[in-house]
Each structure stands twice: as structure tokens, then as C-alpha cells.
N, C-alpha and C positions, 0 to 999 in steps of 0.2 A: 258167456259173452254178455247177458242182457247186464249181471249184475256188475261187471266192468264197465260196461257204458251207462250204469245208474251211479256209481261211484264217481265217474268222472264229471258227469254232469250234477252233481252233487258239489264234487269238490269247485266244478266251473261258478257256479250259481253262489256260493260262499265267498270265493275268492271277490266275483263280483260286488256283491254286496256291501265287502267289507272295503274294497276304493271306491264305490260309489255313494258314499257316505256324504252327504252337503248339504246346506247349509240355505233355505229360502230368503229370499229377498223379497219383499214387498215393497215397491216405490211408486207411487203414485198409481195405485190400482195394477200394476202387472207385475207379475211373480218372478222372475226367474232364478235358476238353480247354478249354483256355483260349485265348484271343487273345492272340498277345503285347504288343499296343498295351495289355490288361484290364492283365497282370502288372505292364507298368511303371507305368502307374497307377497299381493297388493298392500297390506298393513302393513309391514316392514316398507314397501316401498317408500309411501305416501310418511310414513314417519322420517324418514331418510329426508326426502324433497323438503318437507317442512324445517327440518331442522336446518338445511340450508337456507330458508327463506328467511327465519328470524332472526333479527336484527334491523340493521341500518342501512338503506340504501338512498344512492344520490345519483342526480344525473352530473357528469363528468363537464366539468366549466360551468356549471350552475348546483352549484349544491347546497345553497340558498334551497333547491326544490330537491325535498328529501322525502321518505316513508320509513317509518319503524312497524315494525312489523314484531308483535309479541305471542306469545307462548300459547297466550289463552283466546287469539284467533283474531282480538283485535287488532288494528292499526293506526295511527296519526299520520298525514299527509301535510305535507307543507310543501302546498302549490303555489303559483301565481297565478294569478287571473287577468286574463287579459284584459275586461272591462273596466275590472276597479286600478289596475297596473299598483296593484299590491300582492303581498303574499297573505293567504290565506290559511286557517289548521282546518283540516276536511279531519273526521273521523268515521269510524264505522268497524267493519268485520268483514274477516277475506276467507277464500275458500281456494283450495287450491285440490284439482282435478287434473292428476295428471301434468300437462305442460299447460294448465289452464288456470290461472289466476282471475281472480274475482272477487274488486275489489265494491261491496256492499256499503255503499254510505248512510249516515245519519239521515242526510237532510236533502241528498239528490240522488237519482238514478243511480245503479253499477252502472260498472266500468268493468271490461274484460282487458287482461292484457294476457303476455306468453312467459312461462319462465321455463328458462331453456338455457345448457349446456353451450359454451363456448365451442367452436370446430375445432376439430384436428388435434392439436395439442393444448389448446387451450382450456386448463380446467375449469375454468370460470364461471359461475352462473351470471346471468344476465333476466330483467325485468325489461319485455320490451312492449311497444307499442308501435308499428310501421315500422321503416327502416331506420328512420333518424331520432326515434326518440325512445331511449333505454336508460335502464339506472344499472349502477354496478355496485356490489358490498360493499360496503367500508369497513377496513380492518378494527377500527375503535369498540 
């Protein structure tokens, strides 16, 4: 009986071992521990979202006000400003977390917006900021 139950606890203790195999995080001074099946996942995912991010987006009746959004992380923005009531080229580098976009300028503060899935049937991604102010892909 004992070595039955040193076998099993044997094979327990292995079995274990071998799915709790992961991967350390270090960010900002705190460590935590990941599943490796979470990371590829999450990479898969976060490659997926991105991929739909880049390119060209406009806001719908004003597409005068645009962002491209490229490969290698940066972006061009072609805003209006409301003080000079011209269009302006903002540049810089985005991050994108999840449904959390973040877009890091040259030469002023970020800026957070949301990039998110259309409801219901709609498969559309969407760049928004509030309720009334969003851009949508351009198919070019």
C-alpha cells in the first residue's frame, strides 16, 4: 500500500510540475507568474488586435481628421486644433493593451482612447473617445 501511494504521489508531483511550468514577469519592481498556455494566448491575441489597428482611420464627416497607424508602433495624426482652427500633424508611438489604446506624443501629453469591437452583428472595429467622438478604418 505505502508504495502505491508513493507511486501516485510521484506520478501527482510530475504531472504537476510539468503544467506548472511559467514564465516570470518582472514590471516595475513586482514579479508575477504566468501560465505558458495564458502568454501564447495573450501574444496571439495582442497580434491579432494590432493587426487590425494598422492602417488608416478617419472620423466619419470629417476625415480631414485622420491617424495611420504603422507596423513598427508608430503613428501620424492629422488633428484640428481648435485654437489655431487649423489642421495640425501630431506624431509619436501607440500602445495598445487590450481594449486600451494609447496614443504617446512627440511633443505633448498621451492621450488614452478605447479600441473595441462593433455590437451584435457588427464586425467593425471602432477607435473611440466618449460617446460622440470615434474613427472608423478606411478600406484604402
Amino acid at each position: 500500500m505505502n508504495k502505491l501511494k508513493f507511486v501516485l504521489m510521484s506520478i501527482f508531483c510530475i504531472v504537476s510540475f510539468v503544467q506548472c511550468q511559467a514564465r516570470t514577469n518582472t514590471c516595475k519592481g513586482k514579479s508575477t507568474v504566468t501560465l505558458n498556455d495564458t502568454i501564447k494566448s495573450d501574444k496571439l491575441q495582442n497580434t491579432k488586435f494590432e493587426h487590425y489597428l494598422v492602417g488608416n482611420w478617419f472620423i466619419p464627416h470629417s476625415a480631414d481628421i485622420n491617424i495611420t497607424f504603422n507596423e513598427d508602433g508608430a503613428f501620424v495624426f492629422n488633428d484640428f486644433n481648435i485654437k489655431t482652427e487649423e489642421i495640425e500633424v501630431l506624431h509619436g508611438t501607440f500602445e495598445l493593451t487590450g481594449n486600451k489604446l494609447i496614443l504617446k506624443y512627440d511633443d505633448r501629453p498621451q492621450q488614452t482612447f478605447k479600441f473595441e469591437k462593433g455590437k451584435g452583428a457588427d464586425d467593425n472595429y471602432y477607435i473611440t473617445k466618449g460617446k460622440n467622438y470615434y474613427f472608423v478604418k478606411s478600406d484604402l
